[in-house]
C-alpha positions as CSV (number, residue, x, y, z in Angstrom):
1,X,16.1,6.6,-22.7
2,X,13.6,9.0,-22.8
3,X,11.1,6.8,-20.5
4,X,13.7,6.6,-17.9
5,X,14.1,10.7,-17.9
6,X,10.1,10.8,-17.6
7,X,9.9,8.6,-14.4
8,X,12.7,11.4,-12.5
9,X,11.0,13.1,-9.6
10,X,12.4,16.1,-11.0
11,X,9.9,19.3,-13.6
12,X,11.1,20.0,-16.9
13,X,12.6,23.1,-15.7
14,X,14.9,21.3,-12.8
15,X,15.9,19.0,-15.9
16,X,16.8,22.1,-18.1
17,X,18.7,23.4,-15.0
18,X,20.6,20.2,-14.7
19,X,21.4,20.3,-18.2
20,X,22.7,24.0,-18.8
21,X,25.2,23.3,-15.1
22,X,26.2,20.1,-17.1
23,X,27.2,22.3,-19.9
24,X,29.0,24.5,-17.9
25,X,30.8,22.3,-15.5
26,X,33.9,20.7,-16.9
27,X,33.7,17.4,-15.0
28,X,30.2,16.5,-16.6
29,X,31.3,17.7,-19.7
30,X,34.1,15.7,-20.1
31,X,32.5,12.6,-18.9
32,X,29.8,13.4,-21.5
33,X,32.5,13.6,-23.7
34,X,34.0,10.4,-22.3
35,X,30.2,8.6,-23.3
36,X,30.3,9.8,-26.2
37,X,33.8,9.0,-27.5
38,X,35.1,6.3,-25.3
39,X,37.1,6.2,-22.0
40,X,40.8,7.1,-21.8
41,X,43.3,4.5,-19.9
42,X,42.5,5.5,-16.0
43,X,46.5,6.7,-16.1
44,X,45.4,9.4,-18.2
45,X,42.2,10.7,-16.0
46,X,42.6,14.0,-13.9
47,X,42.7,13.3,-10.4
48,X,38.7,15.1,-10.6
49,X,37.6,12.6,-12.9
50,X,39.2,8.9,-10.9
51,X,36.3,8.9,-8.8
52,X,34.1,8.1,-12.0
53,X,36.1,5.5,-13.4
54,X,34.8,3.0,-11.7
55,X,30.9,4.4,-12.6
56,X,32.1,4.5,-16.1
57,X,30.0,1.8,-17.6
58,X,26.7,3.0,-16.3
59,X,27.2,6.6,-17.0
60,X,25.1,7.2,-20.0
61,X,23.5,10.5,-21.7
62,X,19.6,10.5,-22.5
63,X,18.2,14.0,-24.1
64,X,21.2,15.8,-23.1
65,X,21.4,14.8,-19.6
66,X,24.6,12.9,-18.1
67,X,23.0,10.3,-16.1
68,X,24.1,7.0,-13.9
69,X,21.7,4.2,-14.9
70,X,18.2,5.9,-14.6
71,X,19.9,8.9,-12.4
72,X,21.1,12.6,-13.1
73,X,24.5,13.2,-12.6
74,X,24.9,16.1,-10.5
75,X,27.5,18.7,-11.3
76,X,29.5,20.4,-8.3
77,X,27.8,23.5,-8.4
78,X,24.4,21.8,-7.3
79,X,25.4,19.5,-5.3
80,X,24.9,21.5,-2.0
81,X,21.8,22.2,-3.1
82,X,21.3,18.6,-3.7
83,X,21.9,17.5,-0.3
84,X,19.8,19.9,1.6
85,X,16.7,19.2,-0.7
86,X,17.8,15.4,-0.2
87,X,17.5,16.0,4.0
88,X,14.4,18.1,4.5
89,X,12.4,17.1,7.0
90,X,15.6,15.7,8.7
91,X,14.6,11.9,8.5
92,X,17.8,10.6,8.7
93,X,20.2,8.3,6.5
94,X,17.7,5.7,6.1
95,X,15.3,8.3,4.3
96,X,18.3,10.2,2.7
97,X,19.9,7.7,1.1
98,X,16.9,6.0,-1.1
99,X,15.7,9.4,-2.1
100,X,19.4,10.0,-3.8
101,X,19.0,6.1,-5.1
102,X,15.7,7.5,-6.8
103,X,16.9,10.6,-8.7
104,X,20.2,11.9,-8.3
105,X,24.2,10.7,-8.1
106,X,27.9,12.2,-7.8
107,X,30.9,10.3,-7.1
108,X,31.1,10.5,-2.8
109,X,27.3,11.0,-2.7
110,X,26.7,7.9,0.1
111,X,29.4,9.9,1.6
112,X,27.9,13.2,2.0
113,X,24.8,12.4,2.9
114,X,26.5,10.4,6.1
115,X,28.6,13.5,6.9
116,X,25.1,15.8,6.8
117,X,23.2,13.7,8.4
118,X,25.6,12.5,11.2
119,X,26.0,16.5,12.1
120,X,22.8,17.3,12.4
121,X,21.7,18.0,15.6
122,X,17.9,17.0,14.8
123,X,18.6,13.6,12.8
124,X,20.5,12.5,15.7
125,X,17.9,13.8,18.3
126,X,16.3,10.9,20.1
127,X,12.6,10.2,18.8
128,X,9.8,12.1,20.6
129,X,8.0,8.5,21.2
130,X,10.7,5.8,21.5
131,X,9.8,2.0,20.1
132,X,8.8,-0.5,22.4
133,X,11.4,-2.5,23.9
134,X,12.1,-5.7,22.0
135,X,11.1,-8.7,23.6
136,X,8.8,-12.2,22.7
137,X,5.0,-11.8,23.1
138,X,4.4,-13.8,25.8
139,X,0.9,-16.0,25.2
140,X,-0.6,-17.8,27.7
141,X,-3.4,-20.1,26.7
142,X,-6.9,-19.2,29.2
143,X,-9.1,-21.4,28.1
144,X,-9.8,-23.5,25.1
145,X,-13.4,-23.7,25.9
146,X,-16.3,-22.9,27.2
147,X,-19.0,-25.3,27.1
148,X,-17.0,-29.2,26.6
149,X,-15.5,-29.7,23.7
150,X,-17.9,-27.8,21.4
151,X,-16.8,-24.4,21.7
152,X,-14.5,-22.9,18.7
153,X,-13.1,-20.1,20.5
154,X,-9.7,-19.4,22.3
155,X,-8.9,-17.2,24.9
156,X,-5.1,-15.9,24.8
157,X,-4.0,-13.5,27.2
158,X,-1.0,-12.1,25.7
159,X,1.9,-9.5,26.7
160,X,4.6,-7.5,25.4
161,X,6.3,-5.3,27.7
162,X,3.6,-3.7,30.1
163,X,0.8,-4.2,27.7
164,X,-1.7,-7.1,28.2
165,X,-4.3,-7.9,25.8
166,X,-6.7,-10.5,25.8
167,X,-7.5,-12.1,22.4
168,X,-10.7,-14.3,21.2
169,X,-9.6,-16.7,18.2
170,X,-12.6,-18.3,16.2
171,X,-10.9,-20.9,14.2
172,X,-14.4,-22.1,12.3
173,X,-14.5,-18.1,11.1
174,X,-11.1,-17.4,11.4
175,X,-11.8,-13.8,12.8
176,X,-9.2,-12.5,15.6
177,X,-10.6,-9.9,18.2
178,X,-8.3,-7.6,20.0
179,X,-9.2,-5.6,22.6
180,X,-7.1,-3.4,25.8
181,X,-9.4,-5.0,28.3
182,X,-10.9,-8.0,28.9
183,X,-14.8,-6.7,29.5
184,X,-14.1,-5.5,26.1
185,X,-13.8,-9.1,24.1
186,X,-16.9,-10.5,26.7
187,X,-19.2,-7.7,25.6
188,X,-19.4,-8.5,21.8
């Protein structure tokens, strides 16, 4: 278990801190409990501790840590923490989310992070250069070649959206030139 804890993103001294609020907080502690012993009926869980039941076979303990599969558990008291470290540099859910699925887990995590993330006014901020629209390269074949039939280069003139580009294809070397304008390609 130990070459799991080695492979968290996390220092020595974040793992300590994880440990001692694992200690102290009575959720972790019981489910570390709850490892160690065995699992109660679900009847008999505190409405604090349902959320876990269904986590319950892949919650584990490895030097002292509670973790889920190769992750830390994260007691309540860090959890706000947690989630703000998760969403610097406000990339959104699709960066968010698979830095949790690295490192870190609570019941309600996937949750949370949608709730931050979908209330902040930067995530949701259009992007400062927006995608090109998404339509089929249109090719259109020039000229096959240039001398009879001899020739082993293609000349594509190609677009996708307002960009043209004319392309040289060498099937003998198999070596694709791009270039923004045509005197470009002519000149090598």
């Amino acid at each position: 278990m130990s070459a799991n804890i080695d492979q968290l993103p996390a220092s020595k001294e974040r793992l300590e801190q994880y440990r001692q609020a694992q200690r102290s907080d009575s959720t972790c502690s019981t489910l570390m409990k709850y490892c160690r012993r065995g699992w109660p009926d679900r009847s008999k869980l505190t409405p604090e501790l349902k959320p876990y039941w269904p986590a319950r076979g892949e919650l584990t303990i490895g030097e002292e840590l509670l973790l889920h599969g190769s992750r830390v558990v994260v007691p309540l008291q860090m959890q706000g923490e947690t989630l703000i470290k998760l969403h610097q540099g406000h990339q959104g859910i699709q960066h968010c989310r698979p830095r949790a699925n690295m490192s870190v887990w609570w019941a309600g995590i996937s949750r949370q992070i949608y709730d931050l993330v979908s209330q902040c006014s930067e995530c949701s901020a259009p992007p400062l250069c927006s995608p090109p629209p998404r339509q089929p390269m249109l090719v259109e074949v020039l000229c096959t070649s240039t001398n009879g039939t001899t020739d082993p280069r293609q000349y594509f003139l190609t677009s996708h959206g307002r960009r043209q580009r004319l392309i040289c294809f060498n099937w003998m070397e198999s070596l694709i030139w791009l270039s923004l304008t045509t005197s470009h390609v002519f000149q090598e």
